[in-house]
DSSP file (Angstrom, degrees, kcal/mol; ACC not computed):
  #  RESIDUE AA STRUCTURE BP1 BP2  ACC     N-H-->O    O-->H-N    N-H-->O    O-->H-N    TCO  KAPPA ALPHA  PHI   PSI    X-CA   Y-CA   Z-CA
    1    1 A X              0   0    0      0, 0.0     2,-0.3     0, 0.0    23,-0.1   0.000 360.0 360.0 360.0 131.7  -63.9  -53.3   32.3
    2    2 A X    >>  -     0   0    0     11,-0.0     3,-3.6    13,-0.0     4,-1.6  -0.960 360.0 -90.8-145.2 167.8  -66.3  -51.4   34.9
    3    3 A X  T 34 S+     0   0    0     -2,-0.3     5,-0.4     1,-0.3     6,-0.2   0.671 118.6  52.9 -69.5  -3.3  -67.0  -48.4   35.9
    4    4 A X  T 34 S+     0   0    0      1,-0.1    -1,-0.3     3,-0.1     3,-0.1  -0.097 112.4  51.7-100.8  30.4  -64.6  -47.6   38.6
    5    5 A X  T <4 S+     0   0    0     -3,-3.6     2,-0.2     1,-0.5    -2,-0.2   0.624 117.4  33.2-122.7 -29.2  -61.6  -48.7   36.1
    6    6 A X  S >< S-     0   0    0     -4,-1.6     3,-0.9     3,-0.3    -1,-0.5  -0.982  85.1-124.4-130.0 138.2  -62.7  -46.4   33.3
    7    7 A X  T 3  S+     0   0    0      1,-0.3    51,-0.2    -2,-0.2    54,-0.1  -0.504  88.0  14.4-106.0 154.9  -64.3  -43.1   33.6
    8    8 A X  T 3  S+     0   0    0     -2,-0.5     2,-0.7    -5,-0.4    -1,-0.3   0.406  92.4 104.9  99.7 -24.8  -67.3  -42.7   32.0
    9    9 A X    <   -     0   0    0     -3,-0.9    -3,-0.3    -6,-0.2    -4,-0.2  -0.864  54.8-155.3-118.0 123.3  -68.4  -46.0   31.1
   10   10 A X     >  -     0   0    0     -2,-0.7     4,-1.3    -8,-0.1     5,-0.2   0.125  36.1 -85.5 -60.8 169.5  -71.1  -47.3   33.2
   11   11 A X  H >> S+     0   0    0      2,-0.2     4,-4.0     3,-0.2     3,-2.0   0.969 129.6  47.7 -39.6 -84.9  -72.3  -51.0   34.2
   12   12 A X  H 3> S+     0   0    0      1,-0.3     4,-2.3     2,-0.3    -1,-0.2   0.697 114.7  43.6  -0.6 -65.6  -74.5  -51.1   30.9
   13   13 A X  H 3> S+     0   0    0      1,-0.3     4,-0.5     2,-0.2    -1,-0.3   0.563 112.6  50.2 -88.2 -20.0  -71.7  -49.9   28.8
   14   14 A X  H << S+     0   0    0     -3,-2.0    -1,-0.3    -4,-1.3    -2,-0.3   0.725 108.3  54.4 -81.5 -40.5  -69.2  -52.1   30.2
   15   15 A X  H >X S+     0   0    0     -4,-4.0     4,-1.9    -5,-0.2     3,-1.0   0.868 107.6  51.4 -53.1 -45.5  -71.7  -55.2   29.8
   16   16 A X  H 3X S+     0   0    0     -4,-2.3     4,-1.2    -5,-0.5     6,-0.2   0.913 115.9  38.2 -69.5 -21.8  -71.9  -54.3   26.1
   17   17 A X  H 3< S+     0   0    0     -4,-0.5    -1,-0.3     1,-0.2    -2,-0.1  -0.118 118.2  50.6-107.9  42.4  -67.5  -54.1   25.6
   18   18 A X  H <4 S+     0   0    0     -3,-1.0    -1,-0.2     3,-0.1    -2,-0.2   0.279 112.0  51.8 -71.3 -49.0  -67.3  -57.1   27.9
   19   19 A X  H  < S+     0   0    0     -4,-1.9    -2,-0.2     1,-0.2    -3,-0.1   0.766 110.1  40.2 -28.2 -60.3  -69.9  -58.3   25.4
   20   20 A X  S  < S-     0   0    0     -4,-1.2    -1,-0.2     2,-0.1     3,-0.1   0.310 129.3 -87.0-107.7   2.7  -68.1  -57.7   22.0
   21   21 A X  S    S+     0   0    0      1,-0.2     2,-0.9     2,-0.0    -2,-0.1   0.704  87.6 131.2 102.8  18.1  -64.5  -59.0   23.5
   22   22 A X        +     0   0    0     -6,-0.2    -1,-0.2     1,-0.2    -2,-0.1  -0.741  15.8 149.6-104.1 106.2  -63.2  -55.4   25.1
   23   23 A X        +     0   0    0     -2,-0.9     2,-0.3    -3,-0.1    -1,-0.2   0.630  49.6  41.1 -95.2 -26.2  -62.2  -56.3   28.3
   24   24 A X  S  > S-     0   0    0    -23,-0.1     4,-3.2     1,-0.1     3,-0.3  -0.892  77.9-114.1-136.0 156.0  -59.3  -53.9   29.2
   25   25 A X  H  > S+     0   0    0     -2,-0.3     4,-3.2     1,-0.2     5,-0.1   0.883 123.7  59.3 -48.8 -34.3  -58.3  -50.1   28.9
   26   26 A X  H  > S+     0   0    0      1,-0.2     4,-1.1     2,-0.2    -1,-0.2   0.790 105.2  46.5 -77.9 -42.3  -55.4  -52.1   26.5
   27   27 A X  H  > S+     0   0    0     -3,-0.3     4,-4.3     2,-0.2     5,-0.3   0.822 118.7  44.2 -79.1 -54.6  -58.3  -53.6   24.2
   28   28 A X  H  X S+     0   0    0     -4,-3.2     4,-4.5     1,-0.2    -2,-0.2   0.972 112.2  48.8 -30.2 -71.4  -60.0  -49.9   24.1
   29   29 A X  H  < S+     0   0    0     -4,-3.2    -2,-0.2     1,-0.2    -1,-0.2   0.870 114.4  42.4 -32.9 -63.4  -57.3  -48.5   23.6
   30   30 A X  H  < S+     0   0    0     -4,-1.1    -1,-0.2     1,-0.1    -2,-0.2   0.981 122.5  43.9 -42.5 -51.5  -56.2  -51.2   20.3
   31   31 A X  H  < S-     0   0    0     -4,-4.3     4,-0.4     1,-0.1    -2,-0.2   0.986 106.3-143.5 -79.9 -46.2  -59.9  -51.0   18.9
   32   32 A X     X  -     0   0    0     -4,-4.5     4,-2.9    -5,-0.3     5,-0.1   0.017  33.3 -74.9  93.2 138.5  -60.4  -47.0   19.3
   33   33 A X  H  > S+     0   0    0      2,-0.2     4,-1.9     1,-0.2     5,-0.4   0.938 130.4  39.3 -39.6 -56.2  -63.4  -45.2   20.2
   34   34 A X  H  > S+     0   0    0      1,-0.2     4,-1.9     2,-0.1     5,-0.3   0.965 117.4  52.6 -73.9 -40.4  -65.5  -45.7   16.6
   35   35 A X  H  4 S+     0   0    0     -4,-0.4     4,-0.4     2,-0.2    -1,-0.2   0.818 114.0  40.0 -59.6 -37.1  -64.2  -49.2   16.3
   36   36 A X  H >X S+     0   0    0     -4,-2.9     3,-2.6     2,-0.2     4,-1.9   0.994 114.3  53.0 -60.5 -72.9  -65.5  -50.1   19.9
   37   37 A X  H 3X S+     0   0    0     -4,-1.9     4,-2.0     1,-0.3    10,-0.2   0.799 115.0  44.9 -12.9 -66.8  -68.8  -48.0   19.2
   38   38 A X  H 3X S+     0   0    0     -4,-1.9     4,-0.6    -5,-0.4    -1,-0.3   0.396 108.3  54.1 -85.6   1.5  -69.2  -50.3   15.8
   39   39 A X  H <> S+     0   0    0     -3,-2.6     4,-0.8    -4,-0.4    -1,-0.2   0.788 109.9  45.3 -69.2 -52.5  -68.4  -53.5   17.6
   40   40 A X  H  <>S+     0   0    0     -4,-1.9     5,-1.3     2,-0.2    -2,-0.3   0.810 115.5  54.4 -65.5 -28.0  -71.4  -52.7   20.4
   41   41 A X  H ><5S+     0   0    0     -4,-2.0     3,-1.0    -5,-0.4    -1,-0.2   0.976 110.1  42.2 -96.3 -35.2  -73.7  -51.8   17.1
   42   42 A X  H 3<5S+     0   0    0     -4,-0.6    -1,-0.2     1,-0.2    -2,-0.2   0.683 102.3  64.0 -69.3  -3.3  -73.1  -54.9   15.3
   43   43 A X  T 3<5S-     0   0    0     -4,-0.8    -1,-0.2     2,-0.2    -2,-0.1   0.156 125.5-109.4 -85.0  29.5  -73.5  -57.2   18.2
   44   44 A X  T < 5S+     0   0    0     -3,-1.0     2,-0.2     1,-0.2    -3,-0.1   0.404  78.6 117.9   3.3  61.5  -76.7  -55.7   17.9
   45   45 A X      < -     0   0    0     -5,-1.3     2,-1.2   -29,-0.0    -2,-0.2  -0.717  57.6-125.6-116.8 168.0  -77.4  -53.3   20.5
   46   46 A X        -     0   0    0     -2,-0.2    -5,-0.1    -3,-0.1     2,-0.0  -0.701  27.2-177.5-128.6  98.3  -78.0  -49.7   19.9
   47   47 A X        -     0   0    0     -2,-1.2     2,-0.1   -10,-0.2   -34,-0.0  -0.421  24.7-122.6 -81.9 169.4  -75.9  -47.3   21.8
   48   48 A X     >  -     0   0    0      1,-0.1     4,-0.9    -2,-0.0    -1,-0.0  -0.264  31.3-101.4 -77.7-176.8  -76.3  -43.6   21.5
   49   49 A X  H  > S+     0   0    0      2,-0.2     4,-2.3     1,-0.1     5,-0.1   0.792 112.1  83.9 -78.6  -9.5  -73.6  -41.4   20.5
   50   50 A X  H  > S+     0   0    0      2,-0.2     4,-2.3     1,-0.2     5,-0.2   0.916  89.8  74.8 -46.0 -41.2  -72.8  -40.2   24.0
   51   51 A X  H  > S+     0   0    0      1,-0.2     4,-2.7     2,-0.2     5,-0.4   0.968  93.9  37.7  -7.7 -95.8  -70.9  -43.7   23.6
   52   52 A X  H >X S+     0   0    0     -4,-0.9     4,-2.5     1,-0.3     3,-1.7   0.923 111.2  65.2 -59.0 -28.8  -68.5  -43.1   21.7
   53   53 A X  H 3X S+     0   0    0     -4,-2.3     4,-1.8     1,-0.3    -1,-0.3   0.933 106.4  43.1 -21.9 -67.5  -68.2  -39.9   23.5
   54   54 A X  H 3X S+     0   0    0     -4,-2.3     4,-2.4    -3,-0.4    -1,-0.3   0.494 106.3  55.4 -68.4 -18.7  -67.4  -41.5   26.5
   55   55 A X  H <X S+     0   0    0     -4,-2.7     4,-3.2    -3,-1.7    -1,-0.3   0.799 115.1  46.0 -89.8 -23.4  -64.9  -44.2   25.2
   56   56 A X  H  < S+     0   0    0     -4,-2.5    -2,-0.3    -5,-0.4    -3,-0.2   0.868 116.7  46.1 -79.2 -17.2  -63.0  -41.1   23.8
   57   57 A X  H >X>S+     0   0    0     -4,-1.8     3,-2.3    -5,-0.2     5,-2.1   0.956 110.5  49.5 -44.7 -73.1  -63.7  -39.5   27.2
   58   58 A X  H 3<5S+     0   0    0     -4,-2.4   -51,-0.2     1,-0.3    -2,-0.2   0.900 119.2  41.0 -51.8 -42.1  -62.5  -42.7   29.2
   59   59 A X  T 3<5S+     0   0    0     -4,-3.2    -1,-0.3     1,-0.2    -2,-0.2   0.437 113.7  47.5 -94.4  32.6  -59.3  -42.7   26.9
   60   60 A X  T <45S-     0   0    0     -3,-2.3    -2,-0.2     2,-0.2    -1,-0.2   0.657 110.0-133.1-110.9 -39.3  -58.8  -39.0   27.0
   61   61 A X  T  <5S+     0   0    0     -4,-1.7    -3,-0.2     1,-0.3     2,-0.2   0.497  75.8 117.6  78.2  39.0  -59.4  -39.7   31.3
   62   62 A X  S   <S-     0   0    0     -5,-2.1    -1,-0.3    -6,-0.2    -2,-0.2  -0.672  78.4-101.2-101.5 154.0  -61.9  -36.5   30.6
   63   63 A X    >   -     0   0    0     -2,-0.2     3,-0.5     1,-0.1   -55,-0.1  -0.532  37.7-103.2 -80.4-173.6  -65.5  -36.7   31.0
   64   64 A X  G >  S+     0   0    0      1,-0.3     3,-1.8     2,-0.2    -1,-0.1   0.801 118.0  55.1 -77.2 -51.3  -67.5  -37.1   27.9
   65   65 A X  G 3  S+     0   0    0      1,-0.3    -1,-0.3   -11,-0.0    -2,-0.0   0.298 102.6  54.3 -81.2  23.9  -68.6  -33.8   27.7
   66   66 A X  G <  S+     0   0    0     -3,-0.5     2,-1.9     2,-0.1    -1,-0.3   0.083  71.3 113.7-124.1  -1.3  -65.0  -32.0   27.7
   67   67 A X  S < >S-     0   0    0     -3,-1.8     5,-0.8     2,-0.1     4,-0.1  -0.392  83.8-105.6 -96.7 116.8  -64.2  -34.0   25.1
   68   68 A X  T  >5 -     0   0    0     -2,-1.9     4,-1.8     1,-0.1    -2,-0.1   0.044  16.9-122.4 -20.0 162.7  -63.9  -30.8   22.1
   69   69 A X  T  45S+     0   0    0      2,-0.2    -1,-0.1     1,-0.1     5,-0.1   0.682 109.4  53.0 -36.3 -43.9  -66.4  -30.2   19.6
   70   70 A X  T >>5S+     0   0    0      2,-0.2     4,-1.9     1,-0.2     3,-0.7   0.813 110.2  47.4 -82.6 -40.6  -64.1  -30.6   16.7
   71   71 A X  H 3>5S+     0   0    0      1,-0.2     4,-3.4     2,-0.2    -2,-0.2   0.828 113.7  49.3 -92.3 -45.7  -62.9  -33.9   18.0
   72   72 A X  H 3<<S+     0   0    0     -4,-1.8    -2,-0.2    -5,-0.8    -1,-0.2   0.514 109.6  53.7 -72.4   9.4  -66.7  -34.9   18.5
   73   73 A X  H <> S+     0   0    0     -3,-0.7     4,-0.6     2,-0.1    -2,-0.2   0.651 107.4  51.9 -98.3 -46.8  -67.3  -33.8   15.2
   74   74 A X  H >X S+     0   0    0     -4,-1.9     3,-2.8     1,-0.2     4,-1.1   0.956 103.8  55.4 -31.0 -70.4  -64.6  -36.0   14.0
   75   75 A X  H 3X S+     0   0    0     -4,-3.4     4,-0.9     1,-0.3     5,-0.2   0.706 101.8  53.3 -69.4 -27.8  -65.7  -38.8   15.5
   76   76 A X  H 3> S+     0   0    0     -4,-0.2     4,-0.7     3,-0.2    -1,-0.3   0.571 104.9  57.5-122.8  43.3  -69.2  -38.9   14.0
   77   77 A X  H << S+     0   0    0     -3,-2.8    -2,-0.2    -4,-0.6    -3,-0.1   0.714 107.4  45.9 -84.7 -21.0  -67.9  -38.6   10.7
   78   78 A X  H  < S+     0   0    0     -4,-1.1     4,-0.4     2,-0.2    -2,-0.2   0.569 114.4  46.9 -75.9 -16.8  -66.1  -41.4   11.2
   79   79 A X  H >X S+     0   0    0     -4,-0.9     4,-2.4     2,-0.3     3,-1.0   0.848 114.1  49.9 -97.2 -44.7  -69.1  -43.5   12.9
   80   80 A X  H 3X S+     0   0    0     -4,-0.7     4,-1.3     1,-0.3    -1,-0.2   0.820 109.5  48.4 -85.2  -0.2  -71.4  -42.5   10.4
   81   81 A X  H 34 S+     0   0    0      2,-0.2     4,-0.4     3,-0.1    -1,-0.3   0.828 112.1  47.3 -91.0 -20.9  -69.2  -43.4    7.7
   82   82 A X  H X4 S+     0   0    0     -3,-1.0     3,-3.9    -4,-0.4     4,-0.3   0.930 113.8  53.8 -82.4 -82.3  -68.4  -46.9    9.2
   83   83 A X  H >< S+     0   0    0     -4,-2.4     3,-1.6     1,-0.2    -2,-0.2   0.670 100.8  59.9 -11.0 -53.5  -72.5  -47.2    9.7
   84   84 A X  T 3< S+     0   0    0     -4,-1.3    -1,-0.2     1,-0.3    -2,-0.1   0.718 102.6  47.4 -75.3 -35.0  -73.0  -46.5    6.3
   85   85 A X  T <  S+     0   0    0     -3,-3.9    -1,-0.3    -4,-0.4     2,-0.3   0.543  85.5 114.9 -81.3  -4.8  -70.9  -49.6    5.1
   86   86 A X  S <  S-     0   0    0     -3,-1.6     3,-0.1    -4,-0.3    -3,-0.0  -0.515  73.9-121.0 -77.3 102.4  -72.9  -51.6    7.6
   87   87 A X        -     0   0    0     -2,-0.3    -1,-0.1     1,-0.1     2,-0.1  -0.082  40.2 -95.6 -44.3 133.4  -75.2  -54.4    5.5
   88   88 A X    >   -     0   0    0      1,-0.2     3,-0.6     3,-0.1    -1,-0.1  -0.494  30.6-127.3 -72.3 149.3  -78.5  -53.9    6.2
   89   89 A X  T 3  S+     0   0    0      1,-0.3    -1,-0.2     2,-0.1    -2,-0.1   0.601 101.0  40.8 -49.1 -33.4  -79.9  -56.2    9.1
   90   90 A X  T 3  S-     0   0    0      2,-0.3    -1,-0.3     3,-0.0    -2,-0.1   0.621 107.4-116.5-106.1  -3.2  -83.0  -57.8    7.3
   91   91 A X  S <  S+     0   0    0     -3,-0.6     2,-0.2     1,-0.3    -2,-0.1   0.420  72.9 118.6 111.1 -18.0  -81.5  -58.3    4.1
   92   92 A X        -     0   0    0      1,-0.1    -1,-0.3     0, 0.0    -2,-0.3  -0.732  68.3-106.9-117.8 143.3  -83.6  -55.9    1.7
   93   93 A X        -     0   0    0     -2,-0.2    -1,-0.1     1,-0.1     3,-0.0   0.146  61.5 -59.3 -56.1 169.2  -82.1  -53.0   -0.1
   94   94 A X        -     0   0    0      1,-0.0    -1,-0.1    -6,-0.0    -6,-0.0  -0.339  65.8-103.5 -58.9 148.9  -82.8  -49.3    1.2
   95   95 A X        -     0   0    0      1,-0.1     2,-0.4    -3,-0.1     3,-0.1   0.528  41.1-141.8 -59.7-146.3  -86.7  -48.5    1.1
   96   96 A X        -     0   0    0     -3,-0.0    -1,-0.1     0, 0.0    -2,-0.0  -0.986  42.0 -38.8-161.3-177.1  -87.6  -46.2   -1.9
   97   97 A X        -     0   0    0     -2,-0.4     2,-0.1     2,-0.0     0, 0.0  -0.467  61.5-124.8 -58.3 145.9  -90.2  -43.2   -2.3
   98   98 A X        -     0   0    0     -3,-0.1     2,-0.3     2,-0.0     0, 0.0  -0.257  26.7-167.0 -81.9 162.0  -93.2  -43.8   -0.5
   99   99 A X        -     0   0    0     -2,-0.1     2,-0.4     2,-0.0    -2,-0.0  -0.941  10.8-145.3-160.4 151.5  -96.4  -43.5   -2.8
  100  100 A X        -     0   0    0     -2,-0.3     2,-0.6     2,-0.0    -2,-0.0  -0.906  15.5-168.0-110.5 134.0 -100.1  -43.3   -1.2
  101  101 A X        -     0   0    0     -2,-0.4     2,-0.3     2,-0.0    -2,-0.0  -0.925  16.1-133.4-145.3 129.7 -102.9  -45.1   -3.4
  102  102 A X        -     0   0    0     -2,-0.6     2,-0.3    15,-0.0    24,-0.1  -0.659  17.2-165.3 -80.0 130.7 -106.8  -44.7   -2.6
  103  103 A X        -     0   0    0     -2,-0.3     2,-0.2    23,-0.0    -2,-0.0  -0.937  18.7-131.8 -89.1 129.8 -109.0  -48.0   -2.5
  104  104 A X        -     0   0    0     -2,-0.3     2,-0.6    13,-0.0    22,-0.0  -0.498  14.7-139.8 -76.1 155.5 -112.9  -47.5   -2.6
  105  105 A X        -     0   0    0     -2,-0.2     8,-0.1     8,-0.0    -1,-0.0  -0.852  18.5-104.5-123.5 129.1 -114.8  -48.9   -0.6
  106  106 A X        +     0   0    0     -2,-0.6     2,-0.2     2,-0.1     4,-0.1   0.213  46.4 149.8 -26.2 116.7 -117.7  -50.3   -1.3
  107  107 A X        -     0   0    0      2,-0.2    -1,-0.0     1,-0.0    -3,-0.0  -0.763  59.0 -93.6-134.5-179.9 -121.0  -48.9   -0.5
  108  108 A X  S    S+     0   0    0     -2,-0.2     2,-1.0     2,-0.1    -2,-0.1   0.758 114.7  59.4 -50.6 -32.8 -124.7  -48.4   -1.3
  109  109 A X        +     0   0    0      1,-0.2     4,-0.5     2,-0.1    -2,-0.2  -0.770  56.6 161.7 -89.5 110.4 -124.1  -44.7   -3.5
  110  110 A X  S  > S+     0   0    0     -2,-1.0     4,-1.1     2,-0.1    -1,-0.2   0.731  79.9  54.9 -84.5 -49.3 -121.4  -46.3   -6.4
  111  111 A X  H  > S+     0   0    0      1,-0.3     4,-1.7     2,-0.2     3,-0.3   0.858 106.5  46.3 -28.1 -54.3 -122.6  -42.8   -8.3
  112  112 A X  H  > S+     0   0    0      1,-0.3     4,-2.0     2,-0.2    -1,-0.3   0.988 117.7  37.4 -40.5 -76.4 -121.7  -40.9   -5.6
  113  113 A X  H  > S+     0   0    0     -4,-0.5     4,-0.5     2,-0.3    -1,-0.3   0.133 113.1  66.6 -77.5   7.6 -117.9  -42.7   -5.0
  114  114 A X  H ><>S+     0   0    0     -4,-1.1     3,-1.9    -3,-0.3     5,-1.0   0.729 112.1  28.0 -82.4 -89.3 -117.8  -42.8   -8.9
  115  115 A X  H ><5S+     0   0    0     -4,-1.7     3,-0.6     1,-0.3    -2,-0.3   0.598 114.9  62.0 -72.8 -28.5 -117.7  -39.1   -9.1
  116  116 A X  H 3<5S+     0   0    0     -4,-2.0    -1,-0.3     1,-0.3    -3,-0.2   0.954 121.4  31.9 -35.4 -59.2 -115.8  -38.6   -5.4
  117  117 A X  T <<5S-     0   0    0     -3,-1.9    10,-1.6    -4,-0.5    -2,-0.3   0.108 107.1-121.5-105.7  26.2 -113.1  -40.6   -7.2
  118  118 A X  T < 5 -     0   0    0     -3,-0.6    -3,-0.2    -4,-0.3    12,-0.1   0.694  43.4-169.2  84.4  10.4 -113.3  -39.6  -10.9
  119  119 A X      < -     0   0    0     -5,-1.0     2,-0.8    -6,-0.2    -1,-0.2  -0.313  20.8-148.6 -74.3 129.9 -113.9  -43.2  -12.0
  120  120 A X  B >>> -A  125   0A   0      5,-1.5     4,-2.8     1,-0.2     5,-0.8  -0.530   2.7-157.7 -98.1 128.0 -113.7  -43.7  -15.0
  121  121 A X  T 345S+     0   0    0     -2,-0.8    -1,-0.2     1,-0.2    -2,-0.1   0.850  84.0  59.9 -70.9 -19.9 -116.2  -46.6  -15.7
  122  122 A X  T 345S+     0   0    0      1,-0.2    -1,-0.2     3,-0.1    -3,-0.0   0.840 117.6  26.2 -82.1 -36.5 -114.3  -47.7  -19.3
  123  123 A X  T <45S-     0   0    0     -3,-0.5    -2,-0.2     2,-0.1    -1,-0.2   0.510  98.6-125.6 -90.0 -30.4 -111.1  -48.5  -18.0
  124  124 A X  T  <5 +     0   0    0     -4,-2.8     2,-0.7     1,-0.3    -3,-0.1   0.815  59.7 151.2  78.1  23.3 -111.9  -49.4  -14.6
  125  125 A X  B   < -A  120   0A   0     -5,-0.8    -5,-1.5    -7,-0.1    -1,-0.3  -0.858  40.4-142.2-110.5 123.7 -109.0  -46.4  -13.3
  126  126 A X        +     0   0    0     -2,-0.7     2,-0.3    -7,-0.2    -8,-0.2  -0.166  62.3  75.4 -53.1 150.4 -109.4  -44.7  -10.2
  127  127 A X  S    S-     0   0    0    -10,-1.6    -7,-0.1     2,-0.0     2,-0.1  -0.701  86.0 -41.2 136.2-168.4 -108.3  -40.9  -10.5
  128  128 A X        -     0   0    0     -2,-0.3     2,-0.1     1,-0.2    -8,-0.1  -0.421  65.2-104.2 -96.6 146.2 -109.8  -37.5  -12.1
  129  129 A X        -     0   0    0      1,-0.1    -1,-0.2   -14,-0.1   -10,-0.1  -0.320  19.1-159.9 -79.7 166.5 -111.4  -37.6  -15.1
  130  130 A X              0   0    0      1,-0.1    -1,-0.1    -2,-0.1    -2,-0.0   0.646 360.0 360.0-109.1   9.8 -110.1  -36.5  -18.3
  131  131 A X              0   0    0      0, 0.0    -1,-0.1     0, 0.0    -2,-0.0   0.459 360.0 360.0-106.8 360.0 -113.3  -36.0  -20.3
């Protein structure tokens, strides 16, 4: 596939569906724009979505940007729903709430950095006092 066979997809974009085993308008065609898209994102490179735009552009023979709203709306409901089922890459479940936690640091004043940070000397816990 190149870019004077299909319109809209460039050298680049043609290296990546050469890549992932789409070779012909007939192979496009079979996989469908989000299936192509989610081939090129698990071989793990990271197209935009002007992608899939553009393979529904190249089988529409439209440019990218003609291709309706409604129909590009479509399409990344379907990508991100595809994404969504996509294992994550390193292995580790999705992050979780973030949480920020002060370390002193050591200095000459402790009195000072006692009272800066509430420490409470009995328990040995940073944070505001309660007494």
């Amino acid at each position: 596939m190149s870019a004077l066979k299909l319109r809209n997809i460039g050298p680049k974009s043609a290296a990546w569906l050469r890549q992932v085993g789409l070779r012909t308008r007939e192979d496009l065609e079979a996989a469908g724009p989000v299936d192509a898209f989610m081939r090129v994102r698990r071989a793990g490179f990271k197209p935009s979505l002007n992608l899939l735009y553009s393979l529904e552009g190249a089988l529409r023979d439209c440019h990218w940007q003609d291709v309706p709203e409604a129909r590009r709306q479509a399409l990344v409901e379907a990508a991100e729903a595809a994404i969504a089922l996509l294992p994550d890459p390193r292995g580790r479940p999705a992050a979780g709430p973030v949480t920020t936690t002060l370390h002193r640091q050591a200095s000459g004043d402790d009195a000072a950095e006692d009272a800066a940070f509430g420490d409470n000397a009995e328990d040995g816990l940073l944070g505001p006092r309660d007494d």
